[in-house]
N, C-alpha and C positions, 0 to 999 in steps of 0.2 A: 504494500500500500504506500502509497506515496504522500508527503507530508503536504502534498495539496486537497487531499481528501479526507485526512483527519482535522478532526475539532481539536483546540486546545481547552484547556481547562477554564476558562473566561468564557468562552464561546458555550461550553456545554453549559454552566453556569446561569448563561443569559436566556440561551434556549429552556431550559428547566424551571430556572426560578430558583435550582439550590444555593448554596452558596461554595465558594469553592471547598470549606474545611469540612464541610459533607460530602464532598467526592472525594477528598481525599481520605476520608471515614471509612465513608463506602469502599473504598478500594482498597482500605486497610483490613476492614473484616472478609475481602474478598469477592463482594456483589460487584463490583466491574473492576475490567481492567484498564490499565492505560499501555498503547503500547510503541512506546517511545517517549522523546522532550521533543521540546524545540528551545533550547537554552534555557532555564529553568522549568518552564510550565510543559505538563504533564498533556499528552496527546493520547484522543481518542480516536475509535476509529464510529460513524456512525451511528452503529446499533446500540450503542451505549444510550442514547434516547429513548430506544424501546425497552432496554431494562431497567435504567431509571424509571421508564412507566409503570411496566409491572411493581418496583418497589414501591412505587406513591401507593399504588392501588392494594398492594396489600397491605401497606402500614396504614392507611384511609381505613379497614376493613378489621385493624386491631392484629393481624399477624408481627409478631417480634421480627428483628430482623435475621436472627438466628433462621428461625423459621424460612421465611424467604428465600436464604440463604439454600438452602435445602431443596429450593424451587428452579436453580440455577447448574445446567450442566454449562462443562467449559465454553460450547457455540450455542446452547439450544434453552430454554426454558420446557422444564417438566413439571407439570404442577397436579399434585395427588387429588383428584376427584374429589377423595372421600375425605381429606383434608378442608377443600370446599366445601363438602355437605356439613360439615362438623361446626364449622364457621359460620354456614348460614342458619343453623338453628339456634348456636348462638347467639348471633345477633336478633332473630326471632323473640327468642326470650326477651332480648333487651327491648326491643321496641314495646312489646306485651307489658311491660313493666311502665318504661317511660310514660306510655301510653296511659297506663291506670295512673302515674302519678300527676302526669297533665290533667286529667278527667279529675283528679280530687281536687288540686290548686286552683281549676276552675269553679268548682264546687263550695271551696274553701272560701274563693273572693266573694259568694255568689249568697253566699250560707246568710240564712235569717238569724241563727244563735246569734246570743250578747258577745260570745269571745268564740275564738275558734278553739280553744282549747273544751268548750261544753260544747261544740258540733261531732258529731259520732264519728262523721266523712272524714275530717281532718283528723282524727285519733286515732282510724285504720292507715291513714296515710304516716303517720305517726309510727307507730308498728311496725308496716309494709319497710318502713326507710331504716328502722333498728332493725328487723330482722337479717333484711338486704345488705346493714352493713357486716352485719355481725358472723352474715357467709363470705363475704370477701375475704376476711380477716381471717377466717378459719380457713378459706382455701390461699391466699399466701403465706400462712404460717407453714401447710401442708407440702408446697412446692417449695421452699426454701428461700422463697423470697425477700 
């Protein structure tokens, strides 16, 4: 490839929107490669755009980069199906959740009670949001986080 047809690091930069100490992140944990300089700055070739894509789009979606990571052969992107299904249930749940917490805070603003602490709606919301912390906390105590 000839150094008329790769990006430099400014250029992929501006194309993306990242910044450069995120490509150079990235290229440090291994999601793209650079491959050459051009006197200090690091040259891409490309398709480094469309991996950066895939990366927005999973970390958008809640996958670590680790993960991702995982998603990348040396030329090719392979990305596990059932990794996908796993993530869209996920996020399921979460909408399902947000969902009911929008539907009480509108309830809540909306609610005839004196206070909202003596409204029932805003007590289950109350609940819903300790019980929901109180699994997070048990699931990254669980993963080592």
């Amino acid at each position: 490839m000839s150094h008329s047809q790769a990006l430099d690091i400014a250029q992929v930069s501006k194309l993306t929107g990242l910044p450069a100490s995120t490509l150079r992140y990235y290229e440090e944990k291994g999601l793209i490669r650079s491959v050459g300089r051009d006197g200090l700055k690091r040259l891409f070739t490309p398709d480094v755009l469309q991996r950066l894509e895939v990366i927005s789009l999973g970390r958008k979606v809640g996958f670590s980069l680790d993960v991702i990571a995982t998603m990348f052969t040396p030329n090719d992107v392979k990305i596990d199906k059932a990794l996908l299904l796993e993530k869209a249930d996920e996020l399921d749940k979460n909408i399902k959740h947000l969902t009911a917490m929008r539907d009480g805070l509108r309830h809540a603003a909306e609610c005839p009670e004196p206070t909202l602490l003596e409204c029932p709606t805003f007590q289950r919301i109350l609940h819903l949001s300790g019980k929901a912390q109180a699994k997070e906390k048990k699931k990254h105590k669980s993963s080592g986080r």
